[in-house]
N, CA, C and O of each residue as an XYZ file, in Angstrom:
740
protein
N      10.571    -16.361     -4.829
C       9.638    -17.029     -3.949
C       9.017    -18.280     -4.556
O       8.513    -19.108     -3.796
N       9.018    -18.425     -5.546
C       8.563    -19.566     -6.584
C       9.436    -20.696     -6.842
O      10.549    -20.496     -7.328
N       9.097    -21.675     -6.606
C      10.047    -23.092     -7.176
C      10.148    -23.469     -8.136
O      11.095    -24.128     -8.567
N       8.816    -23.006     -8.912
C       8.423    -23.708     -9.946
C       8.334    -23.149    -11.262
O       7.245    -22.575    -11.280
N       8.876    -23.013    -12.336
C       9.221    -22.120    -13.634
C       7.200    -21.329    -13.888
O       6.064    -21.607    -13.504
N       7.658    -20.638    -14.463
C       6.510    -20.080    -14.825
C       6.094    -20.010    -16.205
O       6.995    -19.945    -17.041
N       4.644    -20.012    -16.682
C       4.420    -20.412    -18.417
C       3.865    -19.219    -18.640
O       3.649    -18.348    -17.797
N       3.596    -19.184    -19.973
C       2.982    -18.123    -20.716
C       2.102    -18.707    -21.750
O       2.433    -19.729    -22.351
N       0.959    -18.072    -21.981
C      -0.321    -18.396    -22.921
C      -0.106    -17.729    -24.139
O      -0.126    -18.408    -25.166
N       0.124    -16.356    -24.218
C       0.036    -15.436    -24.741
C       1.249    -15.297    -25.880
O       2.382    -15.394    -25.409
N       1.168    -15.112    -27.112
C       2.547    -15.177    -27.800
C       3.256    -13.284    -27.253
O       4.416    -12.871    -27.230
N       2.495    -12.879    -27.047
C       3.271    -11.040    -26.330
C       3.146    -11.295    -25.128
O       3.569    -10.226    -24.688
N       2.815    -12.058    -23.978
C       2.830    -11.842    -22.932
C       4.380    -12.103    -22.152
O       4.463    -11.838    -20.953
N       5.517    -12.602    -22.855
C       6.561    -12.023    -22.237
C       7.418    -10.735    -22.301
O       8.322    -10.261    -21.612
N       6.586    -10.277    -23.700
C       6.963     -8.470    -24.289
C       6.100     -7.490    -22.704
O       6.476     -6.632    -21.906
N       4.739     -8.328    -22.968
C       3.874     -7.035    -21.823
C       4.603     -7.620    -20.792
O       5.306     -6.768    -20.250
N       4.697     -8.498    -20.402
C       5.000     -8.865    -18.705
C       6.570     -7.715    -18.279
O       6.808     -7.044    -17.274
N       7.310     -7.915    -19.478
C       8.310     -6.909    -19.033
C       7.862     -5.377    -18.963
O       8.050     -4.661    -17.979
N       7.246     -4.981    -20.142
C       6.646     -3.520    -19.825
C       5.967     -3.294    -18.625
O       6.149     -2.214    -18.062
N       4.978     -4.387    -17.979
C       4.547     -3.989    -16.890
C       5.326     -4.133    -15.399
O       5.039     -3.557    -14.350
N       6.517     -5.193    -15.690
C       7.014     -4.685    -14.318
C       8.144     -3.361    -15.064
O       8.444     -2.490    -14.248
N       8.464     -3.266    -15.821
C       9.125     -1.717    -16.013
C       8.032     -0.435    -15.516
O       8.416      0.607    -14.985
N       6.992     -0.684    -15.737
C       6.696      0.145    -15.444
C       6.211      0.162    -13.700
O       5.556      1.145    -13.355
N       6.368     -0.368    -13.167
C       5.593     -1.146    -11.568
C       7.271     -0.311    -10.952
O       7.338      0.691    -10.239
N       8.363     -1.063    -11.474
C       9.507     -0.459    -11.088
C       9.896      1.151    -11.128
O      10.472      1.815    -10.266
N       9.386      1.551    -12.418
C       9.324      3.060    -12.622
C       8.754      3.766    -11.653
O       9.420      4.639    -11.098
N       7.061      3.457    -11.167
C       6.791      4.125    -10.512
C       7.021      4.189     -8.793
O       6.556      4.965     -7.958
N       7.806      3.196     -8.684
C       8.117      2.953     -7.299
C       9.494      3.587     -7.140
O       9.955      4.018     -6.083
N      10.153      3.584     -8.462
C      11.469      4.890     -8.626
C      11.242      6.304     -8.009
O      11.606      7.069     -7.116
N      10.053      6.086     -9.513
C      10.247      7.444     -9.568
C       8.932      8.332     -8.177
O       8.510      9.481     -8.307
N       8.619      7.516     -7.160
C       7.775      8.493     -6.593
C       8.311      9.406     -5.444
O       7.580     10.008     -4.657
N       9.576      9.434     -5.442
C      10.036     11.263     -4.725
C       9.172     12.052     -5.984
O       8.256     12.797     -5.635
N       9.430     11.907     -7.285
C       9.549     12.891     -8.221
C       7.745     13.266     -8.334
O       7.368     14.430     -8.476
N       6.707     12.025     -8.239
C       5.757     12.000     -8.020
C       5.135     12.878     -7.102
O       4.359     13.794     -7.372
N       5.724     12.360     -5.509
C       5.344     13.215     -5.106
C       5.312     14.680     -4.914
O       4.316     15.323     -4.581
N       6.608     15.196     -5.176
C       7.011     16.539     -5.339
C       5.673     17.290     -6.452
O       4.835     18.148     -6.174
N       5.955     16.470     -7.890
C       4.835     17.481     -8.423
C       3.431     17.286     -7.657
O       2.556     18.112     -7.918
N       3.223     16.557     -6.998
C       1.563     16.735     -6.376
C       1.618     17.899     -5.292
O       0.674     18.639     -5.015
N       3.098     17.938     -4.632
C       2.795     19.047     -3.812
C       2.933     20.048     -4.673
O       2.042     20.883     -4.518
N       3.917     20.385     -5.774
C       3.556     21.742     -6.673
C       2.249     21.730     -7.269
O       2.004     22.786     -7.852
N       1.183     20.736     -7.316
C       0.054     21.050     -7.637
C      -1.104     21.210     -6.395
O      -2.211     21.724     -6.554
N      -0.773     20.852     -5.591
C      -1.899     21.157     -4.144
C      -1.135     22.852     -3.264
O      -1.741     23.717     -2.633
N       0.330     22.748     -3.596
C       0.645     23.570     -2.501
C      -0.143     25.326     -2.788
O      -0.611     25.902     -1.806
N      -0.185     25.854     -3.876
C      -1.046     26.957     -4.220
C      -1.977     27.062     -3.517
O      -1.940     27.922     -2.637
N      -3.048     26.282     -3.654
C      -4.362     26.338     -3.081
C      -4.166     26.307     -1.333
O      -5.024     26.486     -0.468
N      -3.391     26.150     -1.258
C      -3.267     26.070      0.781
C      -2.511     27.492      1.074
O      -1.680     28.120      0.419
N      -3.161     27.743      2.363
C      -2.528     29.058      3.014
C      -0.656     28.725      2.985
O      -0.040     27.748      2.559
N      -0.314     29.632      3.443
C       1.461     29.723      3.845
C       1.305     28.793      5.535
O       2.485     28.527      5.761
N       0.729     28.394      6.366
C       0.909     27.802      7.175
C       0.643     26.553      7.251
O       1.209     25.747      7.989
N      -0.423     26.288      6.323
C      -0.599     25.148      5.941
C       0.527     24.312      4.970
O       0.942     23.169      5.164
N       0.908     25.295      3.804
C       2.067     24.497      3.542
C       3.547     24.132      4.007
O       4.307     23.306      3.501
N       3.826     25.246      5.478
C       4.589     24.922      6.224
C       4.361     23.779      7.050
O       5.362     23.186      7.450
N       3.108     23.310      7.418
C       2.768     22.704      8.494
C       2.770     20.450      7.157
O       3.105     19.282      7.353
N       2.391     20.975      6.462
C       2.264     19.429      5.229
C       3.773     19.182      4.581
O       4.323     18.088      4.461
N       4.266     20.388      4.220
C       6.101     19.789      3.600
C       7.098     18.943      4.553
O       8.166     18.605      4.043
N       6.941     18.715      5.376
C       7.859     18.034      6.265
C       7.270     16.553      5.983
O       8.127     15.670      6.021
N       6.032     16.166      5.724
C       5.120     15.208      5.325
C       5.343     14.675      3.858
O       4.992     13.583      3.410
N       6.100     15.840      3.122
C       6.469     14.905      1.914
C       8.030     13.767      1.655
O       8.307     13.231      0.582
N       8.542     13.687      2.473
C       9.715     13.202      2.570
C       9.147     11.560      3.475
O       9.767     10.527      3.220
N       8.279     11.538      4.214
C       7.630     10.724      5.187
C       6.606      9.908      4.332
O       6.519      8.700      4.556
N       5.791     10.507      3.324
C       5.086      9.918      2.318
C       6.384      9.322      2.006
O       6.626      8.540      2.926
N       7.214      9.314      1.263
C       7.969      8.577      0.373
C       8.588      7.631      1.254
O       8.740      6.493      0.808
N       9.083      7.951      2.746
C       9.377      6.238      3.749
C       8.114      5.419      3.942
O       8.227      4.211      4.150
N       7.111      5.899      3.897
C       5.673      5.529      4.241
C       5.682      4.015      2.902
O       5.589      2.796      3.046
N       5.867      5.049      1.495
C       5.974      4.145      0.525
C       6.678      2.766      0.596
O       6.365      1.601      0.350
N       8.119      3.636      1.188
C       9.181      2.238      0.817
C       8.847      1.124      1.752
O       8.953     -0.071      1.476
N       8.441      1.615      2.867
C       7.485      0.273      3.957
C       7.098     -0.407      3.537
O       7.511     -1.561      3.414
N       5.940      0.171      3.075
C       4.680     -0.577      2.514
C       4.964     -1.785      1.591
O       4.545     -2.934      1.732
N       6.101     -1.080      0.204
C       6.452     -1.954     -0.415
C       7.657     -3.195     -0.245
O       8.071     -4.073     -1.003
N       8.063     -2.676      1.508
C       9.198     -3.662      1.668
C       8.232     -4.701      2.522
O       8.597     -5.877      2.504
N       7.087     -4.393      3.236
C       6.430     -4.848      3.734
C       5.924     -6.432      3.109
O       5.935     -7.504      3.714
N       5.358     -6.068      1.278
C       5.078     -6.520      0.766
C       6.368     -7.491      0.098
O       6.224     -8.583     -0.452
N       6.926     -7.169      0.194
C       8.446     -7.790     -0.687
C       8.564     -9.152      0.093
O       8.839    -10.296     -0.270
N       8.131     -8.371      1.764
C       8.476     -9.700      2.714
C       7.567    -10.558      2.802
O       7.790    -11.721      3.136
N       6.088     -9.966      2.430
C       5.232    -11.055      3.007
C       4.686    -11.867      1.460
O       3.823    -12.731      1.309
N       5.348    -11.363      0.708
C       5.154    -12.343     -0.418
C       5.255    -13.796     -0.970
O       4.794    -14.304     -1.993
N       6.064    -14.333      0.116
C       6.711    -15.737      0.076
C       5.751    -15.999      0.923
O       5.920    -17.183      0.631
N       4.836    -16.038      1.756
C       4.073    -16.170      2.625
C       2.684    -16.530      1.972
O       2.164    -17.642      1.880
N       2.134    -15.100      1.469
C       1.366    -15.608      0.367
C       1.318    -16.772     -0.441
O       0.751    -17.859     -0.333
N       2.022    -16.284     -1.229
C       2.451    -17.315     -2.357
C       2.780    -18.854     -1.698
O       2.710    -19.883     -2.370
N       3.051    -18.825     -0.652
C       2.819    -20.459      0.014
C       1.851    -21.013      0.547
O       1.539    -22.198      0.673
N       1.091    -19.457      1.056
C      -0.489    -20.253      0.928
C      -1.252    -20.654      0.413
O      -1.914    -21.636      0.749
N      -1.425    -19.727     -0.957
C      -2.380    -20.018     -1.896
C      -1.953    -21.204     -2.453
O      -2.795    -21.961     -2.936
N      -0.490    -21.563     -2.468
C      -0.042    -22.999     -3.533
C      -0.269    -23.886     -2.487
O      -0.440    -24.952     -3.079
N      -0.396    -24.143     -1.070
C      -0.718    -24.743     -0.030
C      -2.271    -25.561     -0.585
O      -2.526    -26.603      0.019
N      -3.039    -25.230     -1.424
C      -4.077    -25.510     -1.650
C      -4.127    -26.759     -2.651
O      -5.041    -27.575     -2.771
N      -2.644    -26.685     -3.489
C      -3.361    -27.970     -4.534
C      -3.475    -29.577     -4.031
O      -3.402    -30.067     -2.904
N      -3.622    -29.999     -4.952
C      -3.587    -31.667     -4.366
C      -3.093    -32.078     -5.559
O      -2.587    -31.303     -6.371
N      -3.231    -33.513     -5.755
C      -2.661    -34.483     -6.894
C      -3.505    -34.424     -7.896
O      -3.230    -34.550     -9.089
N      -4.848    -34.172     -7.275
C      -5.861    -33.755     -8.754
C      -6.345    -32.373     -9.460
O      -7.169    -32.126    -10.341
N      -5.380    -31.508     -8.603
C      -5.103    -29.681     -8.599
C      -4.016    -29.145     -8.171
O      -3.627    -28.689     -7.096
N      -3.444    -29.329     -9.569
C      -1.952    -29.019     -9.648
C      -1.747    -27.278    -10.483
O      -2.381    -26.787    -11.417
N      -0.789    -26.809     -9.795
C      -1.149    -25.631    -10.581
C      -0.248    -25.224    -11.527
O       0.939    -25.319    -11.214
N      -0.620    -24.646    -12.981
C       0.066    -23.957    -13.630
C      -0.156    -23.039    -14.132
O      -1.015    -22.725    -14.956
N       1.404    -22.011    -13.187
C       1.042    -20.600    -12.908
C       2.064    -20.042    -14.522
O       2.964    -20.475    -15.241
N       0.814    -18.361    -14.348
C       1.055    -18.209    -16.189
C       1.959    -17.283    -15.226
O       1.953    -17.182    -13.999
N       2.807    -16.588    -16.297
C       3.580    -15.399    -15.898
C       2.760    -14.021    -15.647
O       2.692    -13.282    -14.665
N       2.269    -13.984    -16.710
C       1.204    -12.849    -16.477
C       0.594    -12.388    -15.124
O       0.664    -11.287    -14.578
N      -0.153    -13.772    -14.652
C      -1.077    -13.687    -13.356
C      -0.038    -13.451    -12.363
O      -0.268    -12.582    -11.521
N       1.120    -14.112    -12.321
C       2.167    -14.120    -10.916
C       2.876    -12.456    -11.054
O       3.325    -11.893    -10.055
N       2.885    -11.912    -12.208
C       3.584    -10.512    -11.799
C       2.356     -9.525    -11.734
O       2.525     -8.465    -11.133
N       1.123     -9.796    -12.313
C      -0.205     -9.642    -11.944
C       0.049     -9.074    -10.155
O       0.236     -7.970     -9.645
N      -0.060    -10.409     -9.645
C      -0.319    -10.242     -8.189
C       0.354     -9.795     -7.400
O      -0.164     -9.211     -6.449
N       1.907     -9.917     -7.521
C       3.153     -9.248     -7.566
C       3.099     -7.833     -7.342
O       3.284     -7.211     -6.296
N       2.740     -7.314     -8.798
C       2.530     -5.635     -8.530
C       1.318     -4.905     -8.057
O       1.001     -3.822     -7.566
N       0.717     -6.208     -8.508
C      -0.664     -5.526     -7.195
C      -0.738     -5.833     -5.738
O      -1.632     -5.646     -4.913
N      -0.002     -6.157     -5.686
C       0.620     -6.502     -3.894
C       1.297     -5.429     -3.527
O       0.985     -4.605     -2.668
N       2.532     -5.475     -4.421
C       3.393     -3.815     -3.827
C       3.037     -2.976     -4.058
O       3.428     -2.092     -3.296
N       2.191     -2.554     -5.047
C       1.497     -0.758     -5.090
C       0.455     -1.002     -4.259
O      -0.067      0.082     -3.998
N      -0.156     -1.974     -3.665
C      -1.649     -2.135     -2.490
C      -0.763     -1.554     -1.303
O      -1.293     -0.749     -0.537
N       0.488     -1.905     -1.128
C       1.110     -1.907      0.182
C       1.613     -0.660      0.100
O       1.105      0.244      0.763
N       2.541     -0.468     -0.616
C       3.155      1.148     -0.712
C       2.164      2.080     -0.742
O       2.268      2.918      0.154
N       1.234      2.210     -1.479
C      -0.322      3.206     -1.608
C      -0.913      3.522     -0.478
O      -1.143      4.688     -0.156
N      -1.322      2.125      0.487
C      -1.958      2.323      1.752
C      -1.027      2.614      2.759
O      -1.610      3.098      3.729
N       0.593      2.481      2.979
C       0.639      3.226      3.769
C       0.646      4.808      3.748
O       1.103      5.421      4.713
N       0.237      5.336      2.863
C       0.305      6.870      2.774
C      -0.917      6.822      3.905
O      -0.715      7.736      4.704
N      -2.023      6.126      4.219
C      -2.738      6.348      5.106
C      -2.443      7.150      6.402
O      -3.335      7.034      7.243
N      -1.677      7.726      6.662
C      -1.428      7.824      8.116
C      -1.116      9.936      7.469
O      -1.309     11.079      7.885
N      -0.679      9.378      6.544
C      -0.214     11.229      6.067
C      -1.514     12.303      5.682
O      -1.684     13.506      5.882
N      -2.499     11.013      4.895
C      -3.554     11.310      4.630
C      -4.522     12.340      6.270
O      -5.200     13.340      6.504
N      -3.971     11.289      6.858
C      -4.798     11.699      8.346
C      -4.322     13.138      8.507
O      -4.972     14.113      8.127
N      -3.117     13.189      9.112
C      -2.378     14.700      9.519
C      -2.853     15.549      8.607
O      -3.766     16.355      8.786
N      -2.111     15.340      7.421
C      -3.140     16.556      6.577
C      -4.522     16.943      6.432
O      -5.012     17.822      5.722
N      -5.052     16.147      7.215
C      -6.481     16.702      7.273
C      -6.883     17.017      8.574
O      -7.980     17.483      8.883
N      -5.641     16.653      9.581
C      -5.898     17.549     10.666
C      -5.514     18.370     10.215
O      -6.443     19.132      9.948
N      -4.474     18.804      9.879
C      -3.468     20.440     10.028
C      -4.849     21.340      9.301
O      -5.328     22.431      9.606
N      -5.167     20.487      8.373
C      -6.736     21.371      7.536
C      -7.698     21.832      8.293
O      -8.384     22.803      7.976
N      -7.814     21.262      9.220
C      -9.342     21.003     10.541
C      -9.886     20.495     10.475
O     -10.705     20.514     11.394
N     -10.145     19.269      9.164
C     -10.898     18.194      8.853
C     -11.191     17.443     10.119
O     -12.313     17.450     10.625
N     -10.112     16.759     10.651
C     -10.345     15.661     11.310
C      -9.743     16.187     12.576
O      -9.269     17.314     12.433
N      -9.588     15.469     14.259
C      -9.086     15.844     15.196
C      -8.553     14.757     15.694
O      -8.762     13.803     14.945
N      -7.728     14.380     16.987
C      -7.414     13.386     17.190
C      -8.443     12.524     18.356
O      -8.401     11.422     18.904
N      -9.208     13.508     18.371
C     -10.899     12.912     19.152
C     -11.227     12.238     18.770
O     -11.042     11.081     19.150
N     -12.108     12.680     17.507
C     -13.013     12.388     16.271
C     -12.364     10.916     15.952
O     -12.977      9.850     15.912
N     -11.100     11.115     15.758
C     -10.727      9.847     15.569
C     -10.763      8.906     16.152
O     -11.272      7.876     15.710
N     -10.078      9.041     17.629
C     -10.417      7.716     18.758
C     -12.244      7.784     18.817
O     -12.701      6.673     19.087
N     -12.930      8.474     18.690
C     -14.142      7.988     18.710
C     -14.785      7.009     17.408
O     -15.623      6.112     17.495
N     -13.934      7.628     15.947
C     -14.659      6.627     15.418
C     -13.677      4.926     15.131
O     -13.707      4.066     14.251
N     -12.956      5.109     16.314
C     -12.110      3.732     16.142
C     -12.642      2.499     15.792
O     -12.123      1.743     14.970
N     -13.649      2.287     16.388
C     -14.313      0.926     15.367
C     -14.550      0.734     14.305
O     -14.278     -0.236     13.597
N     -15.423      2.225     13.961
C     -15.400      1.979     12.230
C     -14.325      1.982     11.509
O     -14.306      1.357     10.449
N     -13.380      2.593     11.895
C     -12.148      2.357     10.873
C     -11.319      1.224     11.050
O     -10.850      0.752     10.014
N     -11.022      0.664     12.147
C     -11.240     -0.696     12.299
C     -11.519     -1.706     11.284
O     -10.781     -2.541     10.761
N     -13.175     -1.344     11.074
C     -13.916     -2.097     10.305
C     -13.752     -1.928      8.719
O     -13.963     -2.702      7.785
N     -13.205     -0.357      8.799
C     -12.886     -0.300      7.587
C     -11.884     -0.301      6.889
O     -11.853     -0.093      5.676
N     -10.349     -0.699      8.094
C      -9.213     -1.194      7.371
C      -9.364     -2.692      7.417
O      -8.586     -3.314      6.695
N     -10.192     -3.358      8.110
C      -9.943     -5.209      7.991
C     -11.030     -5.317      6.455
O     -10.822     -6.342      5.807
N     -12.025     -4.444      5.926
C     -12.660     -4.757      4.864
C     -11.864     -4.385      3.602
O     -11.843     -5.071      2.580
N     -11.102     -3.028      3.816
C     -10.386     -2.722      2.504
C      -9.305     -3.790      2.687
O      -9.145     -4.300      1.578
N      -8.765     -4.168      3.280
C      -7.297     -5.068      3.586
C      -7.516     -6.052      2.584
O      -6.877     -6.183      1.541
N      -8.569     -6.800      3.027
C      -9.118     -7.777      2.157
C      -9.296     -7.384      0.843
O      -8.715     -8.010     -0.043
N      -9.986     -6.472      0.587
C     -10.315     -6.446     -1.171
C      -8.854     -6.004     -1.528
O      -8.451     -6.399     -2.622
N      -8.119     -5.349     -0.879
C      -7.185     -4.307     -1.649
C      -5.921     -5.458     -2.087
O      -5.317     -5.443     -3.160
N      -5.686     -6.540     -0.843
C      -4.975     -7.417     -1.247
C      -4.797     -8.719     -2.337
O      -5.189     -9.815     -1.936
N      -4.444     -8.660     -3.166
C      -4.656    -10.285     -4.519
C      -4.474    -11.276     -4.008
O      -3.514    -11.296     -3.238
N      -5.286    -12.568     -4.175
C      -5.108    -13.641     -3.668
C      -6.374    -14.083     -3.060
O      -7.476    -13.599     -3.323
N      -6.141    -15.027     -2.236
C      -7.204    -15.303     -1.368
C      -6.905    -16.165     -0.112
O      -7.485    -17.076      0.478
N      -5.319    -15.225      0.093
C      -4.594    -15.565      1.142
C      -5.078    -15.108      2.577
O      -5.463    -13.938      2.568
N      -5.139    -15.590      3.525
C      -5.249    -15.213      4.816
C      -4.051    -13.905      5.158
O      -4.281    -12.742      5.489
N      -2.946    -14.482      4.974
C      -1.412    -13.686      5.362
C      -1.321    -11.642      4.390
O      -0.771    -10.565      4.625
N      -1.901    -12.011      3.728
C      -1.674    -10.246      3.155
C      -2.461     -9.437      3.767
O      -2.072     -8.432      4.362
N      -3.765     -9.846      3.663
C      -4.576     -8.645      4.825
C      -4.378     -8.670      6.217
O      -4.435     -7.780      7.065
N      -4.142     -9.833      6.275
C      -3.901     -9.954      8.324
C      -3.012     -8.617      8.702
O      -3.171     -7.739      9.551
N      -1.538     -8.962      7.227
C      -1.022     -8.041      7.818
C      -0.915     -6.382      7.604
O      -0.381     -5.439      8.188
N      -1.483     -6.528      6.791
C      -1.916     -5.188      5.630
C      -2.528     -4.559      6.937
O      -2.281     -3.447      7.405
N      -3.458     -5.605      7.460
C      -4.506     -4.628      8.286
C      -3.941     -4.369      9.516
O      -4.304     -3.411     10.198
N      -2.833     -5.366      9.956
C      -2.196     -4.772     11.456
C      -1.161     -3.963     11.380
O      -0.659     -3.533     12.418
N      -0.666     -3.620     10.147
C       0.127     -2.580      9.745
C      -0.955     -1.230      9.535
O      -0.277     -0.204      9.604
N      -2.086     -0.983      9.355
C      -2.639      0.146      9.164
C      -3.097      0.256     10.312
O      -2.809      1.353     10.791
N      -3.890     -0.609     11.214
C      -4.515     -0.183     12.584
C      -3.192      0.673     13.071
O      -3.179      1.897     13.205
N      -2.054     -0.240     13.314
C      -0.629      0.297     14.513
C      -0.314      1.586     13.881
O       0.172      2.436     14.626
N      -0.538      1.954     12.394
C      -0.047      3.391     11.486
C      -1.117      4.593     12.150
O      -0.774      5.697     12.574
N      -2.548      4.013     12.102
C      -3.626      4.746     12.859
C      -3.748      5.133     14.113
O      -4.452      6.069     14.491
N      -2.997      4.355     14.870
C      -3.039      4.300     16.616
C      -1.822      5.301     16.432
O      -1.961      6.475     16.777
N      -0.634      4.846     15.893
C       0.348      5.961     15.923
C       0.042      7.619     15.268
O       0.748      8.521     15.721
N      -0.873      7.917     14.353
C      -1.170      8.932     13.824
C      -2.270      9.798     14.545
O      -2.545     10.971     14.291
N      -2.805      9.041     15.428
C      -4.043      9.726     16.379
C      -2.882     10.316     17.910
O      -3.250     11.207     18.675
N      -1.575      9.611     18.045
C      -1.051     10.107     18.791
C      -0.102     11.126     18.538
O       0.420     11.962     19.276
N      -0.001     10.893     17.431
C       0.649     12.222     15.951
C      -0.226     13.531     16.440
O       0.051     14.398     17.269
N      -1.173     13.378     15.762
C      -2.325     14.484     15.773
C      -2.418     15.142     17.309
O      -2.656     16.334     17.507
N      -2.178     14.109     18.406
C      -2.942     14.499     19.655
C      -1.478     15.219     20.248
O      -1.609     15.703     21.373
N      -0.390     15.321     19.759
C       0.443     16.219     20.193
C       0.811     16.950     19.621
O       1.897     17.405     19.979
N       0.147     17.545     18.351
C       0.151     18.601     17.742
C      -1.148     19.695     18.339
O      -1.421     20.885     18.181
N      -1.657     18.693     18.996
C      -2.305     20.179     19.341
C      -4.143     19.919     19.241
O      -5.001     20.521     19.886
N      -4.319     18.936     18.317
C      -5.454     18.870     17.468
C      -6.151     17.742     17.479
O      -7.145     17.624     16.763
């Protein structure tokens, strides 16, 4: 997405910059394996219907993931043309490596992370936490409270990542309240 070579300050910062996208890559590998042990560590504590009713949900977390982060894959060139949209002839920028895989992997784990949002929901219906009432009633606030997290959760100080961060979680929410409301709950 970049035209323009990238520098480094740091005499290790092309040693860390690789460890950290190895590791950014690792965990976006490895999260079937992730998630599996979280359900061997939550599934105990839940009745036998409850964990019948959440395992079908762990396979859906992990497409939920790959969205999120393809989401981000796409809207990255977007970004990144806005924020460089900003210099002039007397603010020219030179971008370190560090900061650009910086924002990079905090873009795709913001995106892959939040869409688990929607799984989060069901499982706390199937619990009795939440209903699909409760929810259309508190639609504004969450609303309010995916266009505020959108913003912080996204790097930059791009218009384009939360816009879409956040119209990807409202449409995940509208679809998960209609989830919930034909299950019963």
């Amino acid at each position: 997405p970049l035209e323009q070579a990238l520098v480094y300050t740091g005499i290790g910062d092309p040693f860390s910059i690789r460890i950290r996208i190895a590791i950014i890559t690792g965990i976006i590998l490895a999260m079937p394996v992730l998630l599996w042990h979280v359900w061997r560590f939550i599934a105990p504590g839940l009745t036998a219907p409850a964990r019948r009713a959440l395992l079908p949900w762990i396979p859906a977390a992990l497409l939920f993931f790959v969205v999120g982060v393809s989401i981000a894959y796409v809207i990255l060139q977007f970004a990144a043309a806005f924020l460089l949209a900003f210099q002039t002839p007397d603010l020219q920028p030179l971008l370190t490596a560090r900061e650009y895989f910086d924002f990079v992997s905090t873009l795709f784990l913001a995106f892959g992370l939040l869409m688990e949002f929607p799984i989060l929901l069901v499982g706390l219906s199937r619990v009795g936490i939440v209903t699909s009432e409760r929810l259309r009633r508190s639609r504004r606030l969450i609303v309010l409270v995916i266009a505020v997290f959108s913003s912080v959760a996204t790097p930059g100080g791009d218009l384009v990542s939360p816009a879409v961060l956040g119209i990807t979680l409202y449409v995940l929410f509208e679809g998960t309240i209609v989830v919930i409301r034909r299950s019963g709950r």
